[in-house]
Structures are given as structure tokens and as C-alpha cells.
C-alpha positions as CSV (number, residue, x, y, z in Angstrom):
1,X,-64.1,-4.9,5.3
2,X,-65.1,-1.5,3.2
3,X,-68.2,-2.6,1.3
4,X,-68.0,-1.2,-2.2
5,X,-70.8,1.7,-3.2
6,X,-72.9,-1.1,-5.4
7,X,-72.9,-4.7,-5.0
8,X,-71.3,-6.9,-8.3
9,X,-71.1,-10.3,-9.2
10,X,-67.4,-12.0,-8.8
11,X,-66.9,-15.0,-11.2
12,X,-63.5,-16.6,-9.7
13,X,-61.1,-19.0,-11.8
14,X,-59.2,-21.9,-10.6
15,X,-55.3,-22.4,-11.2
16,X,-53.7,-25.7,-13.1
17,X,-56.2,-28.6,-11.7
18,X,-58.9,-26.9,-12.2
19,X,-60.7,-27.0,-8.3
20,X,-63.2,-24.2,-7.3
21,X,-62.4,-25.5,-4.1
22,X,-59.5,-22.7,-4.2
23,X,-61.4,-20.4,-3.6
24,X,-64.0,-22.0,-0.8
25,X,-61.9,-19.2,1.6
26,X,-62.8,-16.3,-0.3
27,X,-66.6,-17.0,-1.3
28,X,-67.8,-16.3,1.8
29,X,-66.2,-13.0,2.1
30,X,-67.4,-11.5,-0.9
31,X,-71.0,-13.0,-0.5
32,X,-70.9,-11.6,3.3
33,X,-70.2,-8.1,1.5
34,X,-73.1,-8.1,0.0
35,X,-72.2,-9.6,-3.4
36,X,-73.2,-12.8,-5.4
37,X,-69.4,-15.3,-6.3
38,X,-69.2,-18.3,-8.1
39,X,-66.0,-20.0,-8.4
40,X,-65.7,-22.5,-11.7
41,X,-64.6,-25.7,-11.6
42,X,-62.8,-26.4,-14.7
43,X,-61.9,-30.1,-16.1
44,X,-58.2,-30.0,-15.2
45,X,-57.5,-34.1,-15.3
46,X,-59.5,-34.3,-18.5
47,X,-57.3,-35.1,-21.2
48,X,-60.2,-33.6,-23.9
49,X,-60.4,-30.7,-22.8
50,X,-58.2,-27.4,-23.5
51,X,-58.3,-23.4,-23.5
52,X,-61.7,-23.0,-25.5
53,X,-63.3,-25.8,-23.5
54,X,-62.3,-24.0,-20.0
55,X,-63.0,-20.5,-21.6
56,X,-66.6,-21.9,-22.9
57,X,-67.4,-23.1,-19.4
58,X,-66.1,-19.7,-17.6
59,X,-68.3,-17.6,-19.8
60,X,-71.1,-19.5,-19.3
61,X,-70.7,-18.5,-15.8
62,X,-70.9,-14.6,-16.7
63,X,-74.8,-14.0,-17.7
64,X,-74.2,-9.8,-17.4
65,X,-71.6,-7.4,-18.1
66,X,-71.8,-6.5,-14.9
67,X,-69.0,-9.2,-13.8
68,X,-65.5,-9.0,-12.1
69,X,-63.2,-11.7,-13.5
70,X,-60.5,-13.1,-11.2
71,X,-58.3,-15.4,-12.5
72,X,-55.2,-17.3,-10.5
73,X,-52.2,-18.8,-12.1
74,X,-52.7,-20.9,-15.0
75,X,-56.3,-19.4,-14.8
76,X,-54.6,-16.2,-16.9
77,X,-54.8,-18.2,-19.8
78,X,-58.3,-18.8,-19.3
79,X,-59.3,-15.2,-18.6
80,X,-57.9,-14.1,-21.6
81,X,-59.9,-16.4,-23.9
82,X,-63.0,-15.6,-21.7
83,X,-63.0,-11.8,-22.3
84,X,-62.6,-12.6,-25.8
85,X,-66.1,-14.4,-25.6
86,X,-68.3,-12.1,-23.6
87,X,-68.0,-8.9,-21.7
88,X,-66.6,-8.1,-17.9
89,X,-66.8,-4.9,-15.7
90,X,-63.1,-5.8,-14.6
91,X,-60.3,-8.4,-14.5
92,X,-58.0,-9.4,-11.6
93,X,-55.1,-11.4,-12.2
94,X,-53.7,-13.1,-9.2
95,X,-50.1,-14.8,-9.4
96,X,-51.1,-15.4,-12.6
97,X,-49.8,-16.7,-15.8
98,X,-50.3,-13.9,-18.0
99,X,-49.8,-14.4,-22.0
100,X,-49.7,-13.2,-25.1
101,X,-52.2,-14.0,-27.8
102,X,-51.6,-17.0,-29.9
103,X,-49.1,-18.4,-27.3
104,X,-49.7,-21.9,-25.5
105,X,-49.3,-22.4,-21.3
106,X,-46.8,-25.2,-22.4
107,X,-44.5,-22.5,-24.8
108,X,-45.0,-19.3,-21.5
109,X,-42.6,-21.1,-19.2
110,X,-39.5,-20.6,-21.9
111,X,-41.0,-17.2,-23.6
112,X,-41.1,-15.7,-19.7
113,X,-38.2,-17.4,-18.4
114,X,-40.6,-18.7,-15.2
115,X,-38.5,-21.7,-14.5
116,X,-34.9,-19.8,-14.5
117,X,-36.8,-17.4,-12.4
118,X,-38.0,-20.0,-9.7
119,X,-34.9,-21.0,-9.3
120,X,-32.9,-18.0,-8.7
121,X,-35.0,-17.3,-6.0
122,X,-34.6,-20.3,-4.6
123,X,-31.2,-20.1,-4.3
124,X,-31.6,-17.0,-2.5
125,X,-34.0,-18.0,-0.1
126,X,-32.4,-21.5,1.0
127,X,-35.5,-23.4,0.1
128,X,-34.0,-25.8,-2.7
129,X,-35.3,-28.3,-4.8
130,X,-38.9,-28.0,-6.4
131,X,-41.4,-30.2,-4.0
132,X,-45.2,-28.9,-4.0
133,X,-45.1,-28.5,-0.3
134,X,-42.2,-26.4,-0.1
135,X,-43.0,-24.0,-3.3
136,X,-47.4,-24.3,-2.6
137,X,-48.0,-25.1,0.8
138,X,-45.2,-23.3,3.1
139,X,-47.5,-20.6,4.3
140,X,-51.2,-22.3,4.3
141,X,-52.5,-23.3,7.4
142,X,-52.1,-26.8,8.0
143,X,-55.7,-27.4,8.8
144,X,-56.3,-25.8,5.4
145,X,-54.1,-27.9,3.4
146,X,-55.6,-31.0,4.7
147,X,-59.0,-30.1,3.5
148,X,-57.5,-29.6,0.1
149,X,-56.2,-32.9,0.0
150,X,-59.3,-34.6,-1.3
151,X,-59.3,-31.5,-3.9
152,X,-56.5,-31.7,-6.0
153,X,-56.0,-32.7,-9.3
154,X,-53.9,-33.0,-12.1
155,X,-53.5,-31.0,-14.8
156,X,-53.9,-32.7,-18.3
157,X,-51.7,-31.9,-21.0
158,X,-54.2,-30.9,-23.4
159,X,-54.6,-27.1,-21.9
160,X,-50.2,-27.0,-21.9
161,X,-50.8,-27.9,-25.7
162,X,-54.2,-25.8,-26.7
163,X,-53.7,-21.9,-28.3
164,X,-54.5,-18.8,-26.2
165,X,-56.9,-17.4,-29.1
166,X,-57.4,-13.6,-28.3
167,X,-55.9,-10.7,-30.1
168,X,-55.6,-7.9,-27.2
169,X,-56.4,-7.9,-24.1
170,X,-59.7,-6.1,-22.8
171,X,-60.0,-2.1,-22.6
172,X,-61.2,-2.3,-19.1
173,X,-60.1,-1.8,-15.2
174,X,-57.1,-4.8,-14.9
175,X,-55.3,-5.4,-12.0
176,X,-52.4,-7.3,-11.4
177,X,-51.7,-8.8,-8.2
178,X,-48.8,-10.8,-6.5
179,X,-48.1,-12.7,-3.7
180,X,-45.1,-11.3,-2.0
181,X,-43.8,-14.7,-0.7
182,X,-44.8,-16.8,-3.7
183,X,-41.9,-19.0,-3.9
184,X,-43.7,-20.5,-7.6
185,X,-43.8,-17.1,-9.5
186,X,-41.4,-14.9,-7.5
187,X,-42.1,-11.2,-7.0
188,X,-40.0,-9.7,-9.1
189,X,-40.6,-12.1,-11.9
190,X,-44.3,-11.1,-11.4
191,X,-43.7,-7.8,-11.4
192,X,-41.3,-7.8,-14.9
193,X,-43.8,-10.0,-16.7
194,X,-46.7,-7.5,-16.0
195,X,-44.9,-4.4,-16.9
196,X,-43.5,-6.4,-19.9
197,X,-47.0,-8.0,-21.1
198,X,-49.7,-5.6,-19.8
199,X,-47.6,-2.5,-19.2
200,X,-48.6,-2.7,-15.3
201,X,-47.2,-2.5,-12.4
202,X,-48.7,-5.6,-9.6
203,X,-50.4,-4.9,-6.5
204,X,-48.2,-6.8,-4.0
205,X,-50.0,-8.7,-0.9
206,X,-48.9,-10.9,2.0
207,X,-48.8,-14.7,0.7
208,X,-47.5,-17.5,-1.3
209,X,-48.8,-19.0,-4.5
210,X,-51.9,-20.3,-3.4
211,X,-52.9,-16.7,-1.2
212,X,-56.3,-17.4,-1.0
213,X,-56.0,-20.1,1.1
214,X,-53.4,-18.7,3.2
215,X,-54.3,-14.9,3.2
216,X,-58.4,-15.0,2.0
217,X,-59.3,-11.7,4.0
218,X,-56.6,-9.9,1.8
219,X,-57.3,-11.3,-1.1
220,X,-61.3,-10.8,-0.7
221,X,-60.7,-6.6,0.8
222,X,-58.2,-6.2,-2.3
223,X,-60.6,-7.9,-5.1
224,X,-63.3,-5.6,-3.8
225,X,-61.7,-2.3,-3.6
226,X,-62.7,-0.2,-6.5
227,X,-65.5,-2.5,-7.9
């Protein structure tokens, strides 16, 4: 792995749930790089707490401007609100749920059309109904998954229902990245969301939804590059 020419802090978000356990794969590699990384667990079964609530505790987490931001999935939202709050060096996005300002988690899946989306693709690739092992789980190691059984959580409805309160995303280094066999957020939906949203065009990688359990080394050499 190419260390990068000064070391950074990474401050790593968690998907719907909440778990910094996501990311157990990952810290090790950007800490063995030379760097400091601190992955937030956010309150994902608590039915009291929403957006601001997640976006107070990530920012709490960033004490210098001298921070990466990498968000996964439902941890867009959060990444927004949290670079509304205090400053980052960059942002990384990673099969995530980006949105626009004022819009909830709950009202992306119709505004995007994530759902119609998932579904096509399914029908392409033969893998039919939704089922969390099937969409989540089809290319982690198996030894992997069953250590994240004890981890997961649910995801309360408050954060669906809460506001994403920012007016513009950030005027700094953002990348978009995808997991080219993320059977969740397809590709190609990926890739029309950014280019519709952020104007970008994703950084595709080997792996499925949940990448950085079943690809870490990619996801840790492509989070460094140019930081």
C-alpha cells in the first residue's frame, strides 16, 4: 500500500444501523499507514435520535480541519449535515445515499428511484427477491459475516423521518465511490445519482454493498490515494 506524502486523520461513518464495527476491516489499514481512524458508532435502534443527533456526534469526532470524511450508505445523509457543522480536508462517499438539502432518507428512495432501480437489476442478474443475505452478504467472507452477527442493528425510524439540513454541499476534494457488484445500489444507479446530484462521475471498485468487509484492502488503498 502507497503511503500518502503526510499522514491525516480518517473519521469513518457507519451505514443504516449505525455499527463502527463496519469498518473493524479497514481501521487497521489506515492506522498501519501511518494515519490515526476512528469509526463512529451512531445510535441506529434509537428511536430519539435523528440526522442532527448523528451529525452532532460525527463532528464531535473531527477536533481539526485536517480530517477525511468517509461516509457509507445511509451515512451520506450524515456527512452532509456534518460538513455543514465543522470543516473536513475531504469527503468520500462509498455506496452511499447521497441527497439533496432539505430532503429526508425516508422521501430519497422515491426522489432517486433506488427501489425501481434494485429491482431491475435484479431481474437481470437472476438473484430475485429482496433477502439481506442475498442483496448484503453474497460476496463477504463467511467467517466475516459471522462476526458481524452480534453487530447489527436496526435502524429507527426517526433518521427516515428527520431533514437533511444543509444548503450545498462542501467546496472541497469529494469522491464518489461504488461497489461494482452492489446488488442494493446498483452501479449504474450509483453512477446516475452522482452525476445527477454532485455532478461526478464514481470511482468504481470490486465489491458489494457492504465492500469494506468484503474488499477492505481496496477500500483502505483507494480512501488513501490523494489524501
Amino acid at each position: 500500500m502507497t503511503r500518502p506524502p503526510r499522514s491525516a486523520k480518517f473519521v469513518l461513518l457507519p451505514g443504516a444501523g449505525g455499527s463502527a464495527w463496519y469498518w473493524s476491516l479497514v481501521v487497521p489499514l489506515l492506522e498501519s499507514a501511518g494515519h490515526e481512524a476512528i469509526a463512529v458508532n451512531l445510535p441506529g435502534p434509537d428511536p430519539a435520535a435523528g440526522l442532527p443527533h448523528y451529525a452532532s456526534l460525527a463532528a464531535a469526532a473531527i477536533d481539526t480541519d485536517d480530517v477525511v470524511l468517509v461516509a457509507q450508505s445511509l451515512g451520506g445523509f450524515t456527512a452532509a449535515m456534518t460538513c455543514a457543522r465543522v470543516p473536513v480536508r475531504s469527503l468520500v462517499l462509498l455506496n452511499a445515499m447521497i441527497p439533496v438539502p432539505g430532503e429526508t432518507p425516508g422521501e430519497w428512495w422515491g426522489a432517486t428511484g433506488a427501489v425501481t432501480a434494485r429491482e431491475e437489476a435484479a431481474a437481470v442478474g437472476g438473484y430475485g427477491e429482496f433477502d439481506g443475505a442475498v442483496y448484503f452478504l453474497h460476496d463477504v467472507p463467511p467467517g466475516v459475516a459471522a462476526a458481524g452477527e452480534a453487530h447489527q442493528q436496526a435502524e429507527a425510524d426517526a433518521v427516515f423521518e428527520s431533514t437533511c439540513e444543509f444548503d450545498a454541499w462542501p467546496d472541497i476534494p469529494l469522491r464518489v465511490v461504488a461497489g461494482a457488484d452492489d446488488r442494493f445500489f446498483p452501479v449504474e444507479f450509483q453512477r446516475r445519482i452522482a452525476n445527477e446530484r454532485l455532478g461526478l462521475e464514481p470511482e468504481v471498485i470490486p465489491g458489494g454493498h457492504l465492500v469494506a468487509l468484503s474488499q477492505p484492502e481496496a477500500v483502505a488503498e483507494l480512501i488513501l490515494r490523494d489524501t
